[in-house]
N, C-alpha and C positions, 0 to 999 in steps of 0.2 A: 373035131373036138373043140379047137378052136373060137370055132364059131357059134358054138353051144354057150361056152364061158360069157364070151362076150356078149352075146345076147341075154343071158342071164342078167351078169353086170347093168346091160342097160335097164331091161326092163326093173330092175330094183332101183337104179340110182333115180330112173323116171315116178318110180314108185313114192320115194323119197323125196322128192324135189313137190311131187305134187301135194303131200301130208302135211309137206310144211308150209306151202301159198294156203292152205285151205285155216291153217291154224295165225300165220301172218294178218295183224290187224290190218284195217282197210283204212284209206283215208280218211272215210270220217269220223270212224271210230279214233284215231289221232287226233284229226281235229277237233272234233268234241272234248278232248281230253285235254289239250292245251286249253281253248276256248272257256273251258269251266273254271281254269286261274289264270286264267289272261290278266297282264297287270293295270292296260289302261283300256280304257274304252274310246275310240278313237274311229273317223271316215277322212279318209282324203290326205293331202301328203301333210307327216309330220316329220319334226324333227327339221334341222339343218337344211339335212338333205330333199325334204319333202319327199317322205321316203312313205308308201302304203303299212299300218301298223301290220304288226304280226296279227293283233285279232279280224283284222278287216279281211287278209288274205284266207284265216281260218273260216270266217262266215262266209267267207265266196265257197269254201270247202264244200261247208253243211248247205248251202243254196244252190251248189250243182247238182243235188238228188233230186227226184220225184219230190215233187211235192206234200205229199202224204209223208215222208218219210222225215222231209225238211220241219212240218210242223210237229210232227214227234220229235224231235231232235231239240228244237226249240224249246216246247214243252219239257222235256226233259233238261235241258240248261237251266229252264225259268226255276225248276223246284228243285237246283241241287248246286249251280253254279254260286261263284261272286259274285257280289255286285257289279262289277264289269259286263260279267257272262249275261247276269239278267237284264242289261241293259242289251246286251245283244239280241239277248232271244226278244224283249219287246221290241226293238225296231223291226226285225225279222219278224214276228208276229204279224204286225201294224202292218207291214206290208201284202202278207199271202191271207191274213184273215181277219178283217180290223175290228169283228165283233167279239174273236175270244181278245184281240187287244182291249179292250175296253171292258173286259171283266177284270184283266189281269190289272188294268189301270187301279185301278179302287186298291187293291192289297199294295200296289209298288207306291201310292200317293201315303198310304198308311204306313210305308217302313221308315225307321230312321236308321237305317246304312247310309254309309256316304260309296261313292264313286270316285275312282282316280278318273279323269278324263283327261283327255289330252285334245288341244285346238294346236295345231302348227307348232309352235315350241313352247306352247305355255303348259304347264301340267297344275289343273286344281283339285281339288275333293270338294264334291258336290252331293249334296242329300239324294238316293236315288230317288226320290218323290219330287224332285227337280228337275230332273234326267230324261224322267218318263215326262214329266208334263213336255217336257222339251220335242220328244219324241211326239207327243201328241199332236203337237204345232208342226209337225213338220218340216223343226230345227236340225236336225241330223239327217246326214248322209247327203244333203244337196247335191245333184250331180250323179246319185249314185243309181244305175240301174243293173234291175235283175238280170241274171243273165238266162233267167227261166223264162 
C-alpha cells in the first residue's frame, strides 16, 4: 500500500514540476525583455571596473539562438524596443543580414530619439541617427565576435 502512495506522490509531483518548466520563461524570452529597456547601449568593458554591460551579456542571450530565431528577435526589439534596444537589434542586424540593415538604416537616420551610450566611463545621449551611422562604419563592437 505503501508503495502505491508513494508512487502516486511521485508521479504527481513529476507531473507538477514538469507543467511548471513548460510555463517557466526561457532565457531569451528574459532577455529580450530586459534588452527592450536596457538603459545604455554599450560593447566592451565599461564602467571603473571594465565590467561587460548588462545589454551586451543580454545580446550574447539573443545571439546564442538559431539564427532564424536571432533575427526575429531582433526584428522584434527594432519595432518595440528603446533606443538602446534598437540600437542593439541594428548592430545585431548589420551583422547576420546587412541588407535588411540597410533598409532599417533609412527609418533609424530619420528618427530624432536620442541614445544613452556608454564608452568605458563616459555616459552621452546621442541622436539614434548617429548611433546607427556609427553602426554602419563599423564603430561599435570592435573586437566583438559572434559566437554563432
Amino acid at each position: 500500500m505503501l508503495n502505491r502512495i508513494t508512487l502516486k506522490c511521485f508521479a504527481w509531483i513529476t507531473l507538477l514540476l514538469c507543467s511548471i518548466s513548460l510555463f517557466a520563461d526561457r532565457p531569451l524570452d528574459e532577455a529580450m525583455k530586459r534588452l527592450s529597456n536596457v538603459e545604455v547601449f554599450a560593447f566592451g568593458g565599461i564602467g571603473r571596473a571594465g565590467q561587460t554591460s548588462k545589454g551586451e551579456i543580454d545580446f550574447r542571450i539573443v545571439l546564442s539562438e538559431p539564427q532564424p530565431v536571432v533575427l526575429s528577435a531582433f526584428e522584434k526589439l527594432y519595432a518595440t524596443g528603446n533606443s538602446q534596444a534598437k540600437s542593439y537589434a541594428l548592430f545585431g542586424i548589420r551583422k547576420l543580414k546587412p541588407s535588411r540593415f540597410m533598409e532599417l538604416l533609412i527609418s533609424a537616420k530619420a528618427s530624432v530619439d536620442n541614445v544613452e551610450v556608454m564608452r568605458g566611463c563616459i555616459v552621452t545621449r546621442e541622436p539614434l541617427r548617429d548611433v546607427a551611422s556609427q553602426i554602419d562604419r563599423g564603430e561599435w563592437g570592435e573586437g566583438f565576435k559572434s559566437r554563432n
